[in-house]
Backbone as JSON, one array per atom type, in Angstrom:
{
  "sequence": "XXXXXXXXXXXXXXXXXXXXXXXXXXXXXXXXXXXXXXXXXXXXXXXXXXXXXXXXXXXXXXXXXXXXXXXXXXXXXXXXXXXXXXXXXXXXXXXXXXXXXXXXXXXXXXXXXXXXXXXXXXXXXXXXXXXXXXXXXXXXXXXXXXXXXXXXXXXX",
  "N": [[-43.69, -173.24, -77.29], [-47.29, -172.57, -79.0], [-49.31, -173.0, -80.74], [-51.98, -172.53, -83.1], [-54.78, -174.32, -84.9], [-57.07, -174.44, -86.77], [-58.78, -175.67, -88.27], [-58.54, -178.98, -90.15], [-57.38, -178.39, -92.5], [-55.48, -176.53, -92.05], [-54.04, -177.97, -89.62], [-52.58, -180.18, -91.16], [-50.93, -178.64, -92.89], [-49.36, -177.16, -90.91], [-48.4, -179.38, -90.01], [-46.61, -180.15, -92.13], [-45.09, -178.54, -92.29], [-43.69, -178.05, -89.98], [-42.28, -180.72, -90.08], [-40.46, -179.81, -92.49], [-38.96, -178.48, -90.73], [-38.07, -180.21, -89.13], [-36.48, -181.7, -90.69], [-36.15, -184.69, -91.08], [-34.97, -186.12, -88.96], [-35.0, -187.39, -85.69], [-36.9, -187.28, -82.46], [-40.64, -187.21, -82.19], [-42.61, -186.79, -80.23], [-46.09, -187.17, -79.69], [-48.73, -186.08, -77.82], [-52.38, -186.42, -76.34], [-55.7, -186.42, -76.51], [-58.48, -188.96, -77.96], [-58.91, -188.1, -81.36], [-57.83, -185.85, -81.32], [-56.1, -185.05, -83.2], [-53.2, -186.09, -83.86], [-52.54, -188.48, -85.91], [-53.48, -186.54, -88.1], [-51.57, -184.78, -87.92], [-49.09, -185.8, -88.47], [-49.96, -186.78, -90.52], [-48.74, -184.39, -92.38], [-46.25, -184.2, -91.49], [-44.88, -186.38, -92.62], [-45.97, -185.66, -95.53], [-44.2, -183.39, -95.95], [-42.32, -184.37, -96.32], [-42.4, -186.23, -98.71], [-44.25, -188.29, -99.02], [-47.17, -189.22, -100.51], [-49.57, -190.91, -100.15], [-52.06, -192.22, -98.24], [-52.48, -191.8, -94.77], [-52.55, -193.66, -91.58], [-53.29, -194.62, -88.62], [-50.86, -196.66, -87.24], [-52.42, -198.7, -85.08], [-52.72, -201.49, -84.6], [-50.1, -202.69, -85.43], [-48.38, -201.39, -84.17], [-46.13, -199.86, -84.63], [-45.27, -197.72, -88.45], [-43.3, -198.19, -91.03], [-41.62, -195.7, -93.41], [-39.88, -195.94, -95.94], [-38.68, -192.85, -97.82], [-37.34, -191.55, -100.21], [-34.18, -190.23, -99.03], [-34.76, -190.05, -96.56], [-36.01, -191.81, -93.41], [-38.33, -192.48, -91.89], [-40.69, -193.28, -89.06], [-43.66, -194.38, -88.13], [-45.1, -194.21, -84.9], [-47.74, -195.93, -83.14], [-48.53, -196.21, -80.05], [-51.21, -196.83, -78.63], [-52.35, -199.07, -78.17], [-50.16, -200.77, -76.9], [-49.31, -203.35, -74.35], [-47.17, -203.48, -72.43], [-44.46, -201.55, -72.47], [-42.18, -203.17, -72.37], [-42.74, -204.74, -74.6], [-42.28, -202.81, -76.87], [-39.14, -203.42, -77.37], [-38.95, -206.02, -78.42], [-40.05, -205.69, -80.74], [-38.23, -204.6, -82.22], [-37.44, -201.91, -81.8], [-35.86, -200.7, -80.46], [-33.78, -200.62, -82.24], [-34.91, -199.17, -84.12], [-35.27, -196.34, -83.1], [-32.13, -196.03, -82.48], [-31.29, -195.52, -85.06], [-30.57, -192.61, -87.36], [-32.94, -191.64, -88.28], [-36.54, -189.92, -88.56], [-38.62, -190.86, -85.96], [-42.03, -190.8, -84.9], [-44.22, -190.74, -82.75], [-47.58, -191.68, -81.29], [-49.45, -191.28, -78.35], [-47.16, -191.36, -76.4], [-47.0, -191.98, -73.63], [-47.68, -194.35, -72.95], [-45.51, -195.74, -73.46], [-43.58, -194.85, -71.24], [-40.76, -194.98, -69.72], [-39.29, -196.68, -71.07], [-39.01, -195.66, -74.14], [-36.53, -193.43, -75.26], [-35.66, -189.89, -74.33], [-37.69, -187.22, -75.95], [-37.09, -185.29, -78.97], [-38.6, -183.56, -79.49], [-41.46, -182.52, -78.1], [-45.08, -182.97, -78.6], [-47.93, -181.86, -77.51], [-51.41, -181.45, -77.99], [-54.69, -180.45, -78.09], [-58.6, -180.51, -77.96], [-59.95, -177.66, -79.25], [-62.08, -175.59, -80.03], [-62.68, -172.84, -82.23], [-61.26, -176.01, -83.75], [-58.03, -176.93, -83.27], [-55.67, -176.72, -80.41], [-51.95, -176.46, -80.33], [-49.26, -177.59, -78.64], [-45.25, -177.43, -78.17], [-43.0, -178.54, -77.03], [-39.72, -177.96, -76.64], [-36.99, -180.71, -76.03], [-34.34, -181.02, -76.02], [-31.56, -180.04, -77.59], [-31.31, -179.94, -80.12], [-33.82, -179.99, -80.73], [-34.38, -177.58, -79.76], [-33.99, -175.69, -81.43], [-35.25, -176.97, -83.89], [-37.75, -175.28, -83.18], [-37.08, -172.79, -83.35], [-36.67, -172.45, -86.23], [-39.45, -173.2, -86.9], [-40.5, -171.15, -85.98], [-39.78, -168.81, -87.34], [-41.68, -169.37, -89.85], [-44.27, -170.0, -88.85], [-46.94, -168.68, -87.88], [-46.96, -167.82, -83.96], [-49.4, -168.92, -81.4], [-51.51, -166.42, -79.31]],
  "CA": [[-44.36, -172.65, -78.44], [-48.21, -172.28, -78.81], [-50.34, -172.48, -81.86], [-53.57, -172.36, -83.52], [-54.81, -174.83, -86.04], [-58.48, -173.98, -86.84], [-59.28, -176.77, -89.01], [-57.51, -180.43, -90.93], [-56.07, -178.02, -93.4], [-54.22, -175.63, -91.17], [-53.28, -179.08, -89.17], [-51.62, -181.08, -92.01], [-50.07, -177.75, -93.5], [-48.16, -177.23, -89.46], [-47.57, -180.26, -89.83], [-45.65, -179.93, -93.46], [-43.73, -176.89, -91.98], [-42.68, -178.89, -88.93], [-41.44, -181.57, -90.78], [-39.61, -178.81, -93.09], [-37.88, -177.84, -89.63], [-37.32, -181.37, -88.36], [-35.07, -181.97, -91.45], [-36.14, -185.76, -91.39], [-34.44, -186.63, -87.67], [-35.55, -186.88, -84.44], [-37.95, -188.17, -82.18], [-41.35, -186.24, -81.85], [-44.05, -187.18, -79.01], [-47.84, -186.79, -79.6], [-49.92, -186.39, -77.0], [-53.35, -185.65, -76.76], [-57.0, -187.4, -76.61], [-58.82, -189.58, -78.92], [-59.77, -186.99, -82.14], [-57.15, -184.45, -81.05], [-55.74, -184.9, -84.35], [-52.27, -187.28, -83.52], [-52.02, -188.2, -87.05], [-53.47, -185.92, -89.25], [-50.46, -183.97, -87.57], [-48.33, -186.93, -88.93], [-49.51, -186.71, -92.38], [-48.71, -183.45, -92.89], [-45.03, -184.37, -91.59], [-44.92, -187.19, -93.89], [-45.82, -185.24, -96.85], [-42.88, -183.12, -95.94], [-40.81, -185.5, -96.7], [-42.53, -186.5, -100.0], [-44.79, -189.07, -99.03], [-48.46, -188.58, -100.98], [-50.75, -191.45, -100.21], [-52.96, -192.14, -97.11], [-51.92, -191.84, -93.7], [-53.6, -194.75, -90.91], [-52.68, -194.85, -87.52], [-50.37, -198.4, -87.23], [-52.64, -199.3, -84.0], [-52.12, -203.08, -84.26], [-49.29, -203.14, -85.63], [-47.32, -200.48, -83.17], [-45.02, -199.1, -86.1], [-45.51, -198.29, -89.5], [-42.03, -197.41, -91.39], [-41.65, -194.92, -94.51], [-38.53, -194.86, -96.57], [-38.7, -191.74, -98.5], [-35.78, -191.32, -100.57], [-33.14, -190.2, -98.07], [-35.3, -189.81, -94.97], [-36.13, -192.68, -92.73], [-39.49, -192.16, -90.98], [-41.6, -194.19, -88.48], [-44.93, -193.73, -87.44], [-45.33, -195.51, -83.52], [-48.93, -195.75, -82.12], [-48.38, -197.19, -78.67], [-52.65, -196.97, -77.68], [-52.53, -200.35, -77.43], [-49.17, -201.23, -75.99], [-50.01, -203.56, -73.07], [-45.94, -203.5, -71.51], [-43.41, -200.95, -72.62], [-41.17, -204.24, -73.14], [-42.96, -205.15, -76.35], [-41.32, -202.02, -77.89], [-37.97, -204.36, -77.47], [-39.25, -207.38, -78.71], [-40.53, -206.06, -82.08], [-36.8, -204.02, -82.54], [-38.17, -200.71, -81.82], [-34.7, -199.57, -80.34], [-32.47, -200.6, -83.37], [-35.59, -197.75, -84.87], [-34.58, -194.72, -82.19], [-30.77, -195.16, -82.52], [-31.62, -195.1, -86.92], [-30.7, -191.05, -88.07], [-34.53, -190.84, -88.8], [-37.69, -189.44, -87.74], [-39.63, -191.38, -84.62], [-42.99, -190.23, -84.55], [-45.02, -191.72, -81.59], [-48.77, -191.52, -80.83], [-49.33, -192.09, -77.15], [-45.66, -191.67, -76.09], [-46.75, -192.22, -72.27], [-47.54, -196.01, -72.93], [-44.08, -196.56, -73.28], [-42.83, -194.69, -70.14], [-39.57, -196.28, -69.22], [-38.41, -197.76, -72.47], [-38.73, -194.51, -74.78], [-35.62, -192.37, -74.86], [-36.04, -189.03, -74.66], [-37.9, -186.73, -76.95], [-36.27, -184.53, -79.49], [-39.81, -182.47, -79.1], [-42.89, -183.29, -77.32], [-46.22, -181.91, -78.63], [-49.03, -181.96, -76.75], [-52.51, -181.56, -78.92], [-56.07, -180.34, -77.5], [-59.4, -179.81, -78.78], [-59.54, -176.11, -78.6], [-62.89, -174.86, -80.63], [-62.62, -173.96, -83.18], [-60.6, -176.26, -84.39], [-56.78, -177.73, -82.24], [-54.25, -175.85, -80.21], [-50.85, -177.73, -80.3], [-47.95, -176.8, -77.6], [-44.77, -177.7, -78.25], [-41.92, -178.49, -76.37], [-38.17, -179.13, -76.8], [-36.47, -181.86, -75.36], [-32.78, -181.1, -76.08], [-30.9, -178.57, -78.22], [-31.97, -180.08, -81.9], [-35.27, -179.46, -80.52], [-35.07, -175.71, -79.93], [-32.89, -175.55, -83.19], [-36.73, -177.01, -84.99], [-38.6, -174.58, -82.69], [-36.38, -171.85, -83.93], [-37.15, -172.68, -87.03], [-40.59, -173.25, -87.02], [-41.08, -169.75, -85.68], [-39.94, -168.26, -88.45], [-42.68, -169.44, -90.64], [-45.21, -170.14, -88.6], [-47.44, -167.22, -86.58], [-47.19, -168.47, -82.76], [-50.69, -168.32, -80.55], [-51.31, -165.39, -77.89]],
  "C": [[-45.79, -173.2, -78.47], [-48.61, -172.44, -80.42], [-51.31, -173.07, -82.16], [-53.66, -173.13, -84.12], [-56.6, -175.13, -86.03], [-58.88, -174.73, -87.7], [-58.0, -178.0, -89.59], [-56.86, -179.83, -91.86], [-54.99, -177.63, -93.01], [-53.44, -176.92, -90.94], [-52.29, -179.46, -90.16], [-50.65, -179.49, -92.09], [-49.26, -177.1, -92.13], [-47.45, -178.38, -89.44], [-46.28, -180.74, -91.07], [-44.25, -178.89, -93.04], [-43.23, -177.52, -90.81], [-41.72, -179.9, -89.52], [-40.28, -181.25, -92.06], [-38.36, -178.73, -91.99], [-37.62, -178.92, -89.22], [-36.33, -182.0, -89.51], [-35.07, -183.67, -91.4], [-35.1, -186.63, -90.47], [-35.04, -186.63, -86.51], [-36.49, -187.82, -84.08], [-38.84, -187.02, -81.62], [-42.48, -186.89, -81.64], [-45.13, -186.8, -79.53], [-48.32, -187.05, -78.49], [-51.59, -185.5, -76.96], [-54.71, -187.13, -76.49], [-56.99, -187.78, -77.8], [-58.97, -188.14, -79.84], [-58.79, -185.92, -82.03], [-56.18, -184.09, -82.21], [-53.67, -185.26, -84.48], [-51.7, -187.48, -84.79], [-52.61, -187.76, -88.33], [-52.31, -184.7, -89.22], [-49.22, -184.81, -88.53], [-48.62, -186.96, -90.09], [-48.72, -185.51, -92.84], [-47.01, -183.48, -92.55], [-44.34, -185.29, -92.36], [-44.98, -186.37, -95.06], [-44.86, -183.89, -96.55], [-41.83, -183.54, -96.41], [-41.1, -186.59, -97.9], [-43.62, -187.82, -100.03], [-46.5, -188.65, -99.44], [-49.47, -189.52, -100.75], [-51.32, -191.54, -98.73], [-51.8, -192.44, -95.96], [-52.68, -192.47, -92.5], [-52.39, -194.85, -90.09], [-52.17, -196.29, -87.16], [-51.16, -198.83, -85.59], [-52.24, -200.49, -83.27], [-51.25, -203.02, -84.6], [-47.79, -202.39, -85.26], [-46.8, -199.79, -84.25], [-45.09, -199.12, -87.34], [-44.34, -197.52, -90.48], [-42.14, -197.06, -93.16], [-40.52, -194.34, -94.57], [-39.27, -194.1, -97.49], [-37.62, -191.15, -99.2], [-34.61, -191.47, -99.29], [-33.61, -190.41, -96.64], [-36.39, -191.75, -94.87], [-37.44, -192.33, -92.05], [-40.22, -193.39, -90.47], [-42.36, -193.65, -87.35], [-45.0, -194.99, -85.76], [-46.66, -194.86, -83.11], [-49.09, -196.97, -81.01], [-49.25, -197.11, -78.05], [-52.12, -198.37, -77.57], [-51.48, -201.78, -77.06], [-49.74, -202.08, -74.81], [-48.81, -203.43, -72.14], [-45.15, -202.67, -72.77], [-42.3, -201.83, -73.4], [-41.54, -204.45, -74.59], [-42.4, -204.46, -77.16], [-40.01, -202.83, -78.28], [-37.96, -205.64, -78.53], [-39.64, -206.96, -80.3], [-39.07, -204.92, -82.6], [-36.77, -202.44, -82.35], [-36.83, -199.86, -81.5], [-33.62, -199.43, -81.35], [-33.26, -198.96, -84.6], [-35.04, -196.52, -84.13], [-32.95, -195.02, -82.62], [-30.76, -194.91, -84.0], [-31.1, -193.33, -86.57], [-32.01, -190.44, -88.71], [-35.13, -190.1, -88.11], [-38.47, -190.33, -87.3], [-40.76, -190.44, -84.67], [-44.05, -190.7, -83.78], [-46.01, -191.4, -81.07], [-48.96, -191.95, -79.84], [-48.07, -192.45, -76.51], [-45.96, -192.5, -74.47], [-47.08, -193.85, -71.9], [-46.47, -196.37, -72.59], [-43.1, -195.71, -72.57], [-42.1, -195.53, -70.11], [-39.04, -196.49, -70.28], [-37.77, -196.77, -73.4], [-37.36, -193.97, -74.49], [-36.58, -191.07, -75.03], [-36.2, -187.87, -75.83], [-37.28, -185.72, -77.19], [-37.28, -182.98, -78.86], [-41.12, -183.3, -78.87], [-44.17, -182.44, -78.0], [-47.63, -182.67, -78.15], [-50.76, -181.37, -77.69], [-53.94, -181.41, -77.5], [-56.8, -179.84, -78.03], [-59.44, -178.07, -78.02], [-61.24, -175.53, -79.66], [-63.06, -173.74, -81.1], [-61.51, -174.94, -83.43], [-59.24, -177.24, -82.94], [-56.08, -176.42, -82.19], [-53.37, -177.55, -79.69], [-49.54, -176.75, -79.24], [-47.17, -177.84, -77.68], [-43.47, -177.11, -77.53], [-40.69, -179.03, -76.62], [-37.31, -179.9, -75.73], [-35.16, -181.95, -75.07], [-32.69, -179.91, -77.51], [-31.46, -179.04, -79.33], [-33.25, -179.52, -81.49], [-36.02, -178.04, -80.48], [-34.74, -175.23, -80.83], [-34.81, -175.76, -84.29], [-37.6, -176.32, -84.4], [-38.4, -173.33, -83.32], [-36.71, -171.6, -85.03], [-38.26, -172.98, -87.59], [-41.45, -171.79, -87.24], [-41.48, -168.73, -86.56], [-40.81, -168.36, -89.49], [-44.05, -169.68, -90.3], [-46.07, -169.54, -87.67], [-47.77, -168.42, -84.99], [-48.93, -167.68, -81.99], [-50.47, -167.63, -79.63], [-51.47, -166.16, -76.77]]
}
């Protein structure tokens, strides 16, 4: 799946309707350059799930976790991972087997360690504005693609 997001409003508000369709499970990849908009994608799945104040990429501090009533969420920005292992060391896998939502900036840091993603999305500047391509990873994944579709116009 393919789409458009022609400015930070569109963005957050794909990213509200994704996080509608991810139902507050899963693990969902970012990739993309600096600026490619990583987590203003991530707020907008956050405030899905009821969360209203600022959204800051956990750089230093790898993970930044948001209970939300029922839903479990954690933000991972693995730029400045220096070994894959460190995910281990700060409990990162007792976070993936959790029933939440994994959301990971820079998944390819942590080649090797990561399980695999529910859905992968890939992010590029596109002028105007970001195209985002998304991929599923396993059956929940085409289940929130499925569901995405329905509300959200896919790019030509």
């Amino acid at each position: 799946m393919r789409v458009r997001l022609l400015d930070e409003e569109a963005q957050v508000a794909f990213g509200e309707a994704l996080g509608r369709a991810l139902a507050g499970q899963g693990r969902v990849y970012l990739g993309g350059e600096l600026g490619a908009g990583k987590t203003t994608l991530t707020r907008g799945i956050l405030r899905a799930h009821g969360h209203q104040g600022a959204v800051k990429s956990p750089t230093y501090t790898l993970v930044e976790p948001y209970e939300l009533g029922q839903w479990h969420l954690y933000h991972f920005d693995l730029y400045r991972l220096g070994d894959p292992e460190e995910l281990e060391f700060i409990g990162a896998r007792d976070l993936f087997d959790d029933d939440g939502l994994c959301l990971v900036e820079w998944p390819s840091r942590g080649e090797g360690w990561l399980p695999p993603p529910t859905l992968e999305i890939r992010l590029r500047l596109a002028e105007p504005g970001r195209e985002a391509q998304l991929i599923a990873g396993d059956a929940r994944g085409e289940a929130v693609l499925a569901r995405l579709a329905e509300c959200w116009p896919v790019a030509d």
